[in-house]
C-alpha positions, 0 to 999 in steps of 0.5 A: 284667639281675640279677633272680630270680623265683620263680613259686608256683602259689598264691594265699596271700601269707602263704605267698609272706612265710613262704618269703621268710623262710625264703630269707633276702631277708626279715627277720621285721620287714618293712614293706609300703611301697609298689607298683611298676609295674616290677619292675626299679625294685626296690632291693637291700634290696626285694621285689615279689609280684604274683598272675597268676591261680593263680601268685604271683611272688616278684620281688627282686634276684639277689644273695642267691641268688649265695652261697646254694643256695635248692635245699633250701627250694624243694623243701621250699615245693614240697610240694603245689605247683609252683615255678619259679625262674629268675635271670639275672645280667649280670657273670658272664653267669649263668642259672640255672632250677629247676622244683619239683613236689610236694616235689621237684627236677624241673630245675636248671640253671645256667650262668655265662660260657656254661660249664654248671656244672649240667646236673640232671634231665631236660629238661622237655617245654616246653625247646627241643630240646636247648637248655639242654644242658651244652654250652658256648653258643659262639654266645651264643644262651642269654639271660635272654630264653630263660629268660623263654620257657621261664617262660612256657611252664611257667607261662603267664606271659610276661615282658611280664606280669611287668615289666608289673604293679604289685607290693606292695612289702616291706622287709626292716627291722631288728629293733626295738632296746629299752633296757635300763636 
């Protein structure tokens, strides 16, 4: 599964549009086009917010996030609020979670082909017992399906609720070419 989801405890969209902006997976020409039952139907080029009660989701491929560090602009979008951010990629075996409160970084952990490559912060009292360690996963018990559940106890949102609900659906559009004669 390639996803990345991004949880805000907020009820402003305007506030969930300007940090897609600031991401990068939004362009500042976007078009809302339409709704989606399933966050996994979302294209590349495609974003899906969704409100569960004081949390709003960010929902969108993984890709843009492989070869940026989003770090900075969710501490910064964390003032006053919290964020949890969560990816899983399938061909390198990647996941990855950060937890944001009040302008800083709480956690972050990454791990690719069950390799650790970043282990930041203390654990947060919702983890397993040292589950998300900088130990390697021999056994292969670490999924995207573990970070769902530590989503969903941070958040109280479990992943059903988050494949589940319809979507508002924008497209990054590009910008609007004039002629200049």
């Amino acid at each position: 599964m390639n996803i990345c989801t991004i949880l805000i405890k907020i009820s402003d969209r305007d506030f969930i549009l300007q940090l897609a902006i600031e991401l990068g997976v939004l362009n500042k020409n976007f078009d809302k086009i339409s709704s989606s039952s399933n966050p996994l139907n979302l294209n590349i080029k495609e974003i899906g917010i969704a409100q569960f009660g004081e949390w709003c989701v960010l929902v969108l491929d993984c890709n843009p996030f492989l070869e940026s560090e989003a770090t900075t602009v969710l501490t910064k979008y964390s003032n006053n609020t919290e964020i949890f951010f969560l990816l899983t990629e399938s061909t390198s075996a990647g996941l990855w979670f950060e937890y944001h409160v009040n302008g800083q970084l709480i956690r972050k952990w990454v791990e690719v082909e069950s390799q650790v490559a970043v282990n930041m912060g203390e654990p947060l009292k919702q983890e397993p017992y040292e589950f998300f360690t900088s130990e390697p996963d021999e056994e292969g018990e670490r999924d995207e399906w573990k970070l769902f559940e530590l989503c969903e106890k941070v958040t109280q949102i479990c992943a059903e609720k988050l494949f589940s609900n319809c979507l508002t659906v924008y497209m990054s559009c590009p910008p609007v070419q004039t002629n200049q004669n």
